[in-house]
GULOMI-192869 format. One record per residue (C-alpha): residue in one letter; residue number from 1; x, y, z. Coordinates in pm, 1 decimal, padded with zeros to 6 digits, always signed. Each point is the difference from the previous one (the first is absolute). Layout:
# GULOMI-192869
TORTOR residu num       px       py       pz
TORTOR      a NUM        X        Y        Z
...
***
This chain:
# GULOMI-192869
TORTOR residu num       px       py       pz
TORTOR      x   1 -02414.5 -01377.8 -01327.9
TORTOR      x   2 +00170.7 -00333.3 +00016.8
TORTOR      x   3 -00127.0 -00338.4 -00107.1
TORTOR      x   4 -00042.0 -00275.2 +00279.0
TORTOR      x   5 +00229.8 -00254.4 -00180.8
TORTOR      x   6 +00289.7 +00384.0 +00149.1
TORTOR      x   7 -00163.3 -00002.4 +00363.1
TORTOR      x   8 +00018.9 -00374.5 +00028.6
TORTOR      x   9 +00411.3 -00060.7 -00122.9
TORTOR      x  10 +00094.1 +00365.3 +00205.4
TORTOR      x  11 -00176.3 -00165.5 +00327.0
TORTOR      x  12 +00107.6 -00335.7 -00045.6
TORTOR      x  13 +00343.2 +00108.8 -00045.1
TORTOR      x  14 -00045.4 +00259.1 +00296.4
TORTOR      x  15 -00121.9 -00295.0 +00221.4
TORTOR      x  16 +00248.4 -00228.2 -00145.4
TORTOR      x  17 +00282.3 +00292.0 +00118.8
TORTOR      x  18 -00155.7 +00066.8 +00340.8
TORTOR      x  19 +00017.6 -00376.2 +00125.5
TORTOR      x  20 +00407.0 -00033.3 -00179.6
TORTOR      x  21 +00082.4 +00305.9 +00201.2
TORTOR      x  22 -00180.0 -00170.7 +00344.2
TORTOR      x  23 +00246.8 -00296.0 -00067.5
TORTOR      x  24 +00302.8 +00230.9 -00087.7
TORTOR      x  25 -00112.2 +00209.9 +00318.8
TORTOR      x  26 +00011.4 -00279.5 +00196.0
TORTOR      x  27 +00300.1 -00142.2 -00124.5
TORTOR      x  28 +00200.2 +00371.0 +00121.3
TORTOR      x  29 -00226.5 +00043.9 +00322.7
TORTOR      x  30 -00042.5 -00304.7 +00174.1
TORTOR      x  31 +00194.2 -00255.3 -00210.0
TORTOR      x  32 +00251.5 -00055.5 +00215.2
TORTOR      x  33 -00174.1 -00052.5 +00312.6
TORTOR      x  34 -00255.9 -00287.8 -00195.4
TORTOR      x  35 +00311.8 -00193.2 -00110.7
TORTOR      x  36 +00150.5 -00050.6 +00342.5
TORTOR      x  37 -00264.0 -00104.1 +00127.5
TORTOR      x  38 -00094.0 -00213.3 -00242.2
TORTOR      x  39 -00292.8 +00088.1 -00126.3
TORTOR      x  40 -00172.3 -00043.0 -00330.8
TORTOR      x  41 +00036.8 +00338.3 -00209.8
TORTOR      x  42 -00266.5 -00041.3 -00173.3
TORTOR      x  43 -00258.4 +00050.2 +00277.1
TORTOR      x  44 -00351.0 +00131.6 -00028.6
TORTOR      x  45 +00071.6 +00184.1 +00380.2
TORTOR      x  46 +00352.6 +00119.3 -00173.0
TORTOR      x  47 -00143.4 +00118.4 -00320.6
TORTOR      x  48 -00250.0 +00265.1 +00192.2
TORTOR      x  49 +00281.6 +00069.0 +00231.0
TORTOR      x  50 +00225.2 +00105.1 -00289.3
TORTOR      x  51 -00296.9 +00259.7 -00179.6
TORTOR      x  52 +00159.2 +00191.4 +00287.6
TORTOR      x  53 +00252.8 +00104.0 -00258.4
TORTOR      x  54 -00184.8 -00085.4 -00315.2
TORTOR      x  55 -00288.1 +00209.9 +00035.4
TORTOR      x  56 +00155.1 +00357.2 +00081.7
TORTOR      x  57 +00229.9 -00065.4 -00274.3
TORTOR      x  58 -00220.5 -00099.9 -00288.1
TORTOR      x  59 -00284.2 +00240.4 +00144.6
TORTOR      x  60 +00334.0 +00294.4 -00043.9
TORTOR      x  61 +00077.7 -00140.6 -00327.2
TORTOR      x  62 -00392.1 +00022.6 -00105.7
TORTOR      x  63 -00039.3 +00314.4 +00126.5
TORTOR      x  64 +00334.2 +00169.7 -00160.4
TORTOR      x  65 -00194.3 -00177.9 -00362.4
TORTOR      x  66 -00340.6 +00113.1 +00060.9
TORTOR      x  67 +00111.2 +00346.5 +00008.1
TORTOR      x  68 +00146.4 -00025.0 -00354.6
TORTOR      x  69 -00322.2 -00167.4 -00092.2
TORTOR      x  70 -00256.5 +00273.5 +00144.6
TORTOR      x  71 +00213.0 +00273.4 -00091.2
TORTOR      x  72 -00000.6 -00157.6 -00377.6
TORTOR      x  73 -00358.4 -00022.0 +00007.8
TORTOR      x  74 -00036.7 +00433.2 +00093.6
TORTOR      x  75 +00223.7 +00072.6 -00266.0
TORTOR      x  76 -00187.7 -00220.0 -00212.8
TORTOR      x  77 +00263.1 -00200.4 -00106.6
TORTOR      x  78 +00013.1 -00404.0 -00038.5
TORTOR      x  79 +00199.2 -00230.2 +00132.2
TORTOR      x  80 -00033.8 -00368.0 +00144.3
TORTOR      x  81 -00106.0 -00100.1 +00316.0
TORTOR      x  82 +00280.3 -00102.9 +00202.1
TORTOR      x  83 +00141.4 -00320.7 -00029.6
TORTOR      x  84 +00221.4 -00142.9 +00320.9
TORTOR      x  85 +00277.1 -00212.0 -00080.6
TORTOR      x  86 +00070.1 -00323.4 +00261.8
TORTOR      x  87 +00301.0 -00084.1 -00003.4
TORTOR      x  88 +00086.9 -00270.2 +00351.3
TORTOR      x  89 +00306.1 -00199.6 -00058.3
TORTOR      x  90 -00035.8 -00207.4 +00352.1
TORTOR      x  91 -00091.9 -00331.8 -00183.0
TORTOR      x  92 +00380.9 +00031.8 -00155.1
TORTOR      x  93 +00176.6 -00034.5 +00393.6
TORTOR      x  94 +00154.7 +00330.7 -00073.4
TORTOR      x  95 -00009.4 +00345.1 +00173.4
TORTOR      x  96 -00303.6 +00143.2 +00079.6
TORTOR      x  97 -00154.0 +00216.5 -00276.0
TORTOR      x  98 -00202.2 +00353.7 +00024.2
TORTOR      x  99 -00333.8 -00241.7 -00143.3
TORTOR      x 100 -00023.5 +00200.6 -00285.7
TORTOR      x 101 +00178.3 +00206.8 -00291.4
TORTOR      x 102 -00236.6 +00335.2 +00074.9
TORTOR      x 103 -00310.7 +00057.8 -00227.2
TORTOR      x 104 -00054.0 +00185.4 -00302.4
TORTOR      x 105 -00215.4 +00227.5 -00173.9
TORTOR      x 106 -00051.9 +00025.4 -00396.4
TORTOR      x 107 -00068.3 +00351.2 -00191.6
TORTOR      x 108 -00226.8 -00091.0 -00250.7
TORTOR      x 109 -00047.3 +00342.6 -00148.8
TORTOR      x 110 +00207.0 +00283.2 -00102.6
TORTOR      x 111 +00113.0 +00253.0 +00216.1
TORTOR      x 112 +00072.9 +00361.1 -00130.8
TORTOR      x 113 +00034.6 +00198.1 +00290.4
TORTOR      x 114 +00256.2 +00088.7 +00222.3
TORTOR      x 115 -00242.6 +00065.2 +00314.5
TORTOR      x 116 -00193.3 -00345.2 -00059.7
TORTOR      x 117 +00338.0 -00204.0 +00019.0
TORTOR      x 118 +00114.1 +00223.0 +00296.2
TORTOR      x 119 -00334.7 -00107.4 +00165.4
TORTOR      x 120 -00011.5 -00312.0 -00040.0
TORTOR      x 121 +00354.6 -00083.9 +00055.6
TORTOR      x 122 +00019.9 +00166.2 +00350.7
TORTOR      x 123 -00346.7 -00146.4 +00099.2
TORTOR      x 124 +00107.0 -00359.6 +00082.9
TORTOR      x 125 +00331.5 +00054.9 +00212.8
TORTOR      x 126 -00188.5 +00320.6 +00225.4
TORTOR      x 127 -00325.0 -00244.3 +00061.1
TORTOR      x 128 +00263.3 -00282.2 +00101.4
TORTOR      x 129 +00200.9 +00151.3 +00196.1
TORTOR      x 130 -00266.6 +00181.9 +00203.2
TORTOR      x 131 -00132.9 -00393.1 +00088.1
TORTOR      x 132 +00370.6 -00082.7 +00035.3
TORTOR      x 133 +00056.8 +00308.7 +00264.3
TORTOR      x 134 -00306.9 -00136.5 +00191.3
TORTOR      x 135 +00099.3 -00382.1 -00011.0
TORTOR      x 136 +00333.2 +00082.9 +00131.8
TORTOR      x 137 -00097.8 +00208.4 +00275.1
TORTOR      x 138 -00270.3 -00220.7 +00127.3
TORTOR      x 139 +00341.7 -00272.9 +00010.2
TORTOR      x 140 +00204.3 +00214.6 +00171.5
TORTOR      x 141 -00266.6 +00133.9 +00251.5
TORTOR      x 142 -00104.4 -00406.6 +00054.8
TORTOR      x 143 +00315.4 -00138.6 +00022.8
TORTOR      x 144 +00023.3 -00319.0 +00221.8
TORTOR      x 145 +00246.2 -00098.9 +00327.1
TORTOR      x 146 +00338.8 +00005.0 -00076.4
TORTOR      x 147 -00020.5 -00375.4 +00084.9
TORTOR      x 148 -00205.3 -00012.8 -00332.2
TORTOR      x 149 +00289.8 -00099.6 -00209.0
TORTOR      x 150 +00076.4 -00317.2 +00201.8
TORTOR      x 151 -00282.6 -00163.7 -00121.8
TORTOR      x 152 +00082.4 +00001.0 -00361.6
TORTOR      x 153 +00402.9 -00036.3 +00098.7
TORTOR      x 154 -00019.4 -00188.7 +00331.2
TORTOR      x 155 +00399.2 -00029.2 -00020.1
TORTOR      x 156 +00065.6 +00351.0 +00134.9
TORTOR      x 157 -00170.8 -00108.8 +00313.3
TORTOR      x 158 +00181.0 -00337.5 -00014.7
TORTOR      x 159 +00352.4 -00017.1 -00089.7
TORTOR      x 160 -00025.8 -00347.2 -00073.6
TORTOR      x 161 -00337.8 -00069.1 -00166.5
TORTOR      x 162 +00037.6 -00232.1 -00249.4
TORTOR      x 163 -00390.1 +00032.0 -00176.6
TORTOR      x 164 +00191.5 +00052.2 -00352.9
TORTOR      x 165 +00321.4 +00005.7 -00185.2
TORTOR      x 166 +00271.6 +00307.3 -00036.4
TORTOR      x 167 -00115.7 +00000.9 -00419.0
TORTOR      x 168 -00195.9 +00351.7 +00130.1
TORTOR      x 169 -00077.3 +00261.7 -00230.2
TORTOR      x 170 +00278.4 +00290.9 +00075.7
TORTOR      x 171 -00210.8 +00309.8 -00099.8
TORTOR      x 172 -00105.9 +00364.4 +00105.0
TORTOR      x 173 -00192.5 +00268.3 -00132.3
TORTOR      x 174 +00161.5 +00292.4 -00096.8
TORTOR      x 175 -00122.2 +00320.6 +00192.7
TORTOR      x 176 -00144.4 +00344.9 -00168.3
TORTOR      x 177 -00114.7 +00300.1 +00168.3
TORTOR      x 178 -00378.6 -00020.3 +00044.0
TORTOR      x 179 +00008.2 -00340.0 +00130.7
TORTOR      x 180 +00289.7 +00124.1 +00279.0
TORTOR      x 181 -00204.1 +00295.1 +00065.5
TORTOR      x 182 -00281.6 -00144.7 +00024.4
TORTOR      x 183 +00177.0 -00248.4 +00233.2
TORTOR      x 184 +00138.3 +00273.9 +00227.6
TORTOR      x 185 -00284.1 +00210.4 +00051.5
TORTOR      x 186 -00276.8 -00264.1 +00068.6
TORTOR      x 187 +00159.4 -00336.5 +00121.4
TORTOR      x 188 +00084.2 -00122.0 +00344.0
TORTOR      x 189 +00379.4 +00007.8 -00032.2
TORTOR      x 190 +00008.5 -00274.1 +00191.1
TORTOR      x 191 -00224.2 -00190.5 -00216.9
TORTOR      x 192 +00161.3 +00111.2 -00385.9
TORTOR      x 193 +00145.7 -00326.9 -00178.1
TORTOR      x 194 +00354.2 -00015.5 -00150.2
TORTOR      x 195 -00036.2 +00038.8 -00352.5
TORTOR      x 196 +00077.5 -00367.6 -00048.8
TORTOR      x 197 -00267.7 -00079.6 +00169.9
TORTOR      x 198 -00247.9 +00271.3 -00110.3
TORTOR      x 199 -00161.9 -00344.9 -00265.4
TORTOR      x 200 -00156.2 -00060.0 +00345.5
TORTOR      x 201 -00244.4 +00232.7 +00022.6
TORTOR      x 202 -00245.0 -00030.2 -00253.9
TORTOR      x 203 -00148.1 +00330.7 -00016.1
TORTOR      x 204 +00353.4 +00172.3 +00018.0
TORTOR      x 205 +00151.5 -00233.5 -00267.8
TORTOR      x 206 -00343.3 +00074.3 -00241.2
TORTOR      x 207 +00026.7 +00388.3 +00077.8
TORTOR      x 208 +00394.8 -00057.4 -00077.7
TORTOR      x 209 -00046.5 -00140.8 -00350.3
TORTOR      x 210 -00295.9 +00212.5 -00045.9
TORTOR      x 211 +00247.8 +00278.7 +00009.4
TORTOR      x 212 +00264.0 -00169.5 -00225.1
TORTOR      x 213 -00276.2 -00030.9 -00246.1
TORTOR      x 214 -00058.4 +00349.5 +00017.6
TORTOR      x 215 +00338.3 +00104.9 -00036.7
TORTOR      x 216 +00071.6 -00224.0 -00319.6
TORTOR      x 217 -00307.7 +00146.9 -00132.4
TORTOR      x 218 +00114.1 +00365.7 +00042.1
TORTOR      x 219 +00329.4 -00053.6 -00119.2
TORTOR      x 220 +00032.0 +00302.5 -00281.6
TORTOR      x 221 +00077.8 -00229.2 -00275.0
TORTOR      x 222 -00193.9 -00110.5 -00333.0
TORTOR      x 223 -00352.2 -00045.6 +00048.6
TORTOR      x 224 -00011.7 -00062.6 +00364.0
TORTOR      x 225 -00237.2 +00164.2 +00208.5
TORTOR      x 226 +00273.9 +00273.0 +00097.3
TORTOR      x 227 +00106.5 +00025.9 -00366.7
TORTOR      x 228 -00368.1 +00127.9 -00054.3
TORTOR      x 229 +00075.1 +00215.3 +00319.7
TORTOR      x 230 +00308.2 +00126.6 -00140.2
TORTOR      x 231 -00163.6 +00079.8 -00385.7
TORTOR      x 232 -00264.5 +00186.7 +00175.2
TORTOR      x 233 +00183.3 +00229.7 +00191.4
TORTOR      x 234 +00327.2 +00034.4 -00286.6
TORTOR      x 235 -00128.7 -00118.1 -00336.3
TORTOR      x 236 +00246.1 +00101.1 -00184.2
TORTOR      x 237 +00273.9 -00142.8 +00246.1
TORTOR      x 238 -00155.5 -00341.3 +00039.2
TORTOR      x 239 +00189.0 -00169.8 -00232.9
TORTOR      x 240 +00377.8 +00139.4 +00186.4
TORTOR      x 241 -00144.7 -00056.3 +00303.1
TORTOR      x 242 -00074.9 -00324.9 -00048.4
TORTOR      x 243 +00371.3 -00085.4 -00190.7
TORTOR      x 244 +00129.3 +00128.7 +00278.1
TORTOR      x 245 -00174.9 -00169.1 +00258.5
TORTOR      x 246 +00014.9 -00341.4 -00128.8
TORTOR      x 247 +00361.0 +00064.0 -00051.6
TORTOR      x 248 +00105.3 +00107.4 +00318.5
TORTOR      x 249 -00319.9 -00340.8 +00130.8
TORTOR      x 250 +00268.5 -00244.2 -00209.2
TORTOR      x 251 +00329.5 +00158.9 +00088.6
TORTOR      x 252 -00146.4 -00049.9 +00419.0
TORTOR      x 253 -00106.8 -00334.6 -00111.0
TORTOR      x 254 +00335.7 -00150.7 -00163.9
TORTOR      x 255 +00230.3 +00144.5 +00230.0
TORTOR      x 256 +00255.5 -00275.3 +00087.7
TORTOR      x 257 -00106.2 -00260.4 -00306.4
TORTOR      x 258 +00323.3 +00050.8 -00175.7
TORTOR      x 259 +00329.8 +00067.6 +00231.9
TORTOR      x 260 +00316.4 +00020.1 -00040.1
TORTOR      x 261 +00071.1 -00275.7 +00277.2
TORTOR      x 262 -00212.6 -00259.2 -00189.3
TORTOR      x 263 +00220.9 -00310.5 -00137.4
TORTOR      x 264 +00091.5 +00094.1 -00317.5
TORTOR      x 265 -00115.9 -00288.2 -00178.0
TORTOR      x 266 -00366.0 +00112.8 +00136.5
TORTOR      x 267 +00067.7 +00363.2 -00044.1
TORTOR      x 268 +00079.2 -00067.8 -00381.8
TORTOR      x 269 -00336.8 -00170.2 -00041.5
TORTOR      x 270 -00214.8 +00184.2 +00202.7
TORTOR      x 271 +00104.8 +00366.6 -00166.4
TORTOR      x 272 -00145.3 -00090.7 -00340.5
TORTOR      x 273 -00327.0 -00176.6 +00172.5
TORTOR      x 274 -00054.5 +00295.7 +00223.4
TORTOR      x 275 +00041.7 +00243.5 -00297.7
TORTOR      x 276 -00253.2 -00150.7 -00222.8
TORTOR      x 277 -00261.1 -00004.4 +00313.3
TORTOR      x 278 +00060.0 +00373.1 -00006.3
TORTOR      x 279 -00038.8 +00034.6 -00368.4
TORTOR      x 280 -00299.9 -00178.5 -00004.7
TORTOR      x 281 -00149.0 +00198.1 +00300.8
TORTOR      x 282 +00048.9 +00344.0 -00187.8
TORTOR      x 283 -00165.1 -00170.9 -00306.3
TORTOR      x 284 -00338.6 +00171.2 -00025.8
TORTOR      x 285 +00181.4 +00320.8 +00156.0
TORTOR      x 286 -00069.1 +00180.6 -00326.9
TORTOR      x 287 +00366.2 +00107.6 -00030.1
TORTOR      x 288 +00267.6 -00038.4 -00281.0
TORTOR      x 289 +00220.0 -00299.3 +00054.1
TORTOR      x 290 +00330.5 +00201.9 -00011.6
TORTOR      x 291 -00161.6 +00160.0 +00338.1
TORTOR      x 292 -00138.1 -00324.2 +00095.9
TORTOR      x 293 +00344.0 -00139.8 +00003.4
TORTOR      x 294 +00142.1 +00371.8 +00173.2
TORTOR      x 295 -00220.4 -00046.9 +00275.9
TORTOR      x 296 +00076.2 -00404.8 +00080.8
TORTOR      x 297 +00347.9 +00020.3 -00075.5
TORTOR      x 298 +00032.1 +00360.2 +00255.5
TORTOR      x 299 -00226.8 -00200.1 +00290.2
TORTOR      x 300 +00173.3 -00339.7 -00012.0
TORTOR      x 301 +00325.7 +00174.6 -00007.9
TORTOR      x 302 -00093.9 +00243.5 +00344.5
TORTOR      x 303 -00136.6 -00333.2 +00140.8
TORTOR      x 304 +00293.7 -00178.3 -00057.8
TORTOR      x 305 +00210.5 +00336.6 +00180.5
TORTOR      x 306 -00203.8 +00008.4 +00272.8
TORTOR      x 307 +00043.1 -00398.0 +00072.0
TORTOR      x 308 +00364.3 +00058.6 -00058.4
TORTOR      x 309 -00037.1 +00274.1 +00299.9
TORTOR      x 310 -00251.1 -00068.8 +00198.7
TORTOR      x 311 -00052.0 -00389.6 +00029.0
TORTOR      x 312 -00219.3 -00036.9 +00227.6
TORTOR      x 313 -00226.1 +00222.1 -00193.7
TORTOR      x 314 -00273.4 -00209.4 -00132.8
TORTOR      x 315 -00323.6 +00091.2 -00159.1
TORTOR      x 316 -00329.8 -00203.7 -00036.4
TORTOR      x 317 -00000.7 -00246.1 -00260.4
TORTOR      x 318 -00309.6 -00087.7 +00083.6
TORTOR      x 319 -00135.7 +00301.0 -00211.9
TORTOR      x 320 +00199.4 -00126.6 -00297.3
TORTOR      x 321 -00301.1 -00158.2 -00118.4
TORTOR      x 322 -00233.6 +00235.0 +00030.3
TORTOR      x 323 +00186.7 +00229.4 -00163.3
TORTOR      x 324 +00022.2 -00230.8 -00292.1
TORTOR      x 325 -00357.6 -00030.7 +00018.1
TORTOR      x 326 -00014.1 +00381.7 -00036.3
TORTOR      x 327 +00222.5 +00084.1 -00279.4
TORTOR      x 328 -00062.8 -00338.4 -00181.1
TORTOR      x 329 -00352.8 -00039.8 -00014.0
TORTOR      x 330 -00187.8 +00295.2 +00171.0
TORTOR      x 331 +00241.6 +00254.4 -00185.1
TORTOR      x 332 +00118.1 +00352.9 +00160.7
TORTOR      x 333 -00171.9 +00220.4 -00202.4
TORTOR      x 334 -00369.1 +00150.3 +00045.2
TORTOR      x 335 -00332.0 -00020.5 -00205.0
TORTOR      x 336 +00034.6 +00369.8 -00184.4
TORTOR      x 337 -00337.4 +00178.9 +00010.9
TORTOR      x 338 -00096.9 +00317.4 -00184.8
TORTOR      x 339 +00073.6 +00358.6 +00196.0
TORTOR      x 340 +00170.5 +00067.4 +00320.6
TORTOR      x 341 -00206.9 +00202.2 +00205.6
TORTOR      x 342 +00107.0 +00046.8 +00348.2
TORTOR      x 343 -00207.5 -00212.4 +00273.3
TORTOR      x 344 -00163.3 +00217.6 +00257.3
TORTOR      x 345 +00154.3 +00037.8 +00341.7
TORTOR      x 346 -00236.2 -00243.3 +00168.9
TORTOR      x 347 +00180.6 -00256.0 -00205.3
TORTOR      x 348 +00331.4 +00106.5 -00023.4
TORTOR      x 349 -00062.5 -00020.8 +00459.0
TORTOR      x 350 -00096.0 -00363.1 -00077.1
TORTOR      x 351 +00283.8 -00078.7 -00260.6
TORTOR      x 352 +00301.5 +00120.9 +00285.0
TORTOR      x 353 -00223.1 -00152.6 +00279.5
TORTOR      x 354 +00069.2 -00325.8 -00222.5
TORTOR      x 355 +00404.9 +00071.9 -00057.4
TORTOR      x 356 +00015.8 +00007.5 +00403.9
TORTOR      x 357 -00233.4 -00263.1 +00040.4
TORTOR      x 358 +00244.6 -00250.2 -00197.4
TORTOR      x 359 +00297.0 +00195.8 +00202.5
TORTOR      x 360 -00144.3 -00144.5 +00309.7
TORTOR      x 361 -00059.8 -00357.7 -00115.4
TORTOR      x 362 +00261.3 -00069.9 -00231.7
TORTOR      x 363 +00294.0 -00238.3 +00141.6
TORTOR      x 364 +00320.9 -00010.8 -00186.9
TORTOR      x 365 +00016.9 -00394.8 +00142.3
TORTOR      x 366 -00356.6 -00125.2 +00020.2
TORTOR      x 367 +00073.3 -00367.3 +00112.7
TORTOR      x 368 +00323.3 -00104.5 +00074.3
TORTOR      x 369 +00165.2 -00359.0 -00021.9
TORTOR      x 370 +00272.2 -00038.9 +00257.0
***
């Protein structure tokens, strides 16, 4: 079905992906610990340490892709392989990167059927998840001592250990309702890491982004997996639905980015700038630019109220950019196919299975910069 020249570039870019995410893994996990105590990084003994992390997280990623891919090939319908994109920015002496941008799959046919898009979407974030569900637990059900996290931070044992400088990354995860419950119901309380330090714990951070992943990829928007969700179970709402949601995603996201008690001289700059992001984010929207204009002008203007008072109301800007990516490039709208016959019930289970599976991993504040 594919020529060799495919299988060779997918794996060698699937390899290439699995040993940046070993370094990035390592980098979050055990970093820390390797630098005060000198050690080389780059360590044969520290790079199989670090597939701790690297392999549950690729393997979740793989999985979530390979159930697009097999679920393409019953409907009959063609599509690339998956191709994993690496994506380690340790050689620049930044912060630590996820190893990799997520991987991608390529429809290479077209698709005229409601139930086939339904399918397919929803196949990659239930077969990743279920591997996410099982990674997680097996972290929370193995969790080491408590006295764990002084080996990677030996300063909470030691006031005054001196192994490496205060320039420390401040940083937390951000907390969403499967991975608390999940915490609650099979961890030794005693045992449970602080979110901050949660990076620790290889299987617990892979199961963690595993279910960001997820959650991105069911957001109800475009042609995202849960905007396939959302045009199998309301067709002929897709397209509000999805206005809606991605306006509501951006209004969340810029809360705070212009205020009334910026300087003025930055506030008179950083109006216009801010405006023609959000123009440019409802460009492929499909809608006039009179309500275009409505819309940016009405959410910049309850953003601005809401600063004015609440100002310590702030949203995540961090999902400014993928909401650019969304309405810029990926577009809001939905393939149209021909007919609108109702999926069956076994589907339309799966579809609201999938609305409060993204309920449960979704985090309003994913990672958080202190």
């Amino acid at each position: 079905m594919y020529k060799p020249k495919e299988y060779l570039v997918h794996g060698l870019f699937f390899i290439l992906t699995l040993i940046t995410t070993t370094l990035a893994g390592g980098e979050w996990v055990y970093g820390k610990s390797i630098i005060a105590e000198g050690e080389d990084f780059l360590t044969w003994e520290f790079f199989l340490k670090s597939t701790a992390f690297s392999i549950p997280f690729i393997g979740i990623l793989l999985v979530h892709e390979l159930g697009h891919l097999f679920t393409s090939f019953y409907h009959k319908v063609k599509c690339s392989l998956p191709l994993f994109i690496p994506g380690w920015l340790g050689f620049l002496g930044g912060a630590p990167s996820l190893g990799t941008f997520g991987a991608v799959i390529r429809m290479k046919s077209f698709v005229n059927s409601r139930k086939k898009f339904f399918d397919i979407g929803v196949a990659g974030p239930l077969a990743g998840f279920i591997l996410a569900v099982g990674v997680l637990a097996y972290g929370f059900l193995t969790l080491p001592p408590a006295d764990y996290i002084y080996e990677i931070h030996p300063e909470y044992a030691d006031p005054d250990f001196e192994g490496y400088g205060e320039d420390v990354l401040d940083f937390r995860l951000g907390n969403n309702l499967l991975f608390e419950l999940m915490g609650n119901f099979l961890a030794d309380p005693e045992r449970i890491p602080e979110m901050s330090e949660v990076i620790h714990y290889p299987f617990l951070f892979a199961g963690y982004l595993a279910l960001f992943f997820t959650a991105l990829n069911l957001l109800p928007i475009g042609q995202l997996d849960g905007g396939h969700v959302i045009f199998g179970l309301f067709p002929k709402r897709h397209t509000e639905i999805s206005l809606v949601v991605f306006t509501l995603f951006l209004g969340y996201a810029g809360l705070g980015m212009i205020s009334p008690y910026m300087p003025f001289e930055e506030l008179i700059i950083w109006i216009p700038f801010y405006l023609a992001f959000l123009f440019f984010c409802y460009q492929r929207s499909g809608l006039e630019l009179q309500t275009r204009l409505t819309i940016i002008l009405t959410m910049s203007a309850v953003q601005y109220a809401i600063s004015y008072l609440k100002p310590d109301w702030q949203g995540y800007q961090g999902w400014l950019l993928f909401g650019f990516l969304l309405g810029r490039i990926m577009g809001l709208r939905h393939p149209e196919v021909s007919g609108f016959r109702e999926l069956d019930t076994r589907r339309k289970v799966i579809g609201w299975l999938a609305i409060l599976i993204f309920a449960l991993c979704f985090s309003p504040r994913p990672f958080i910069f202190d």
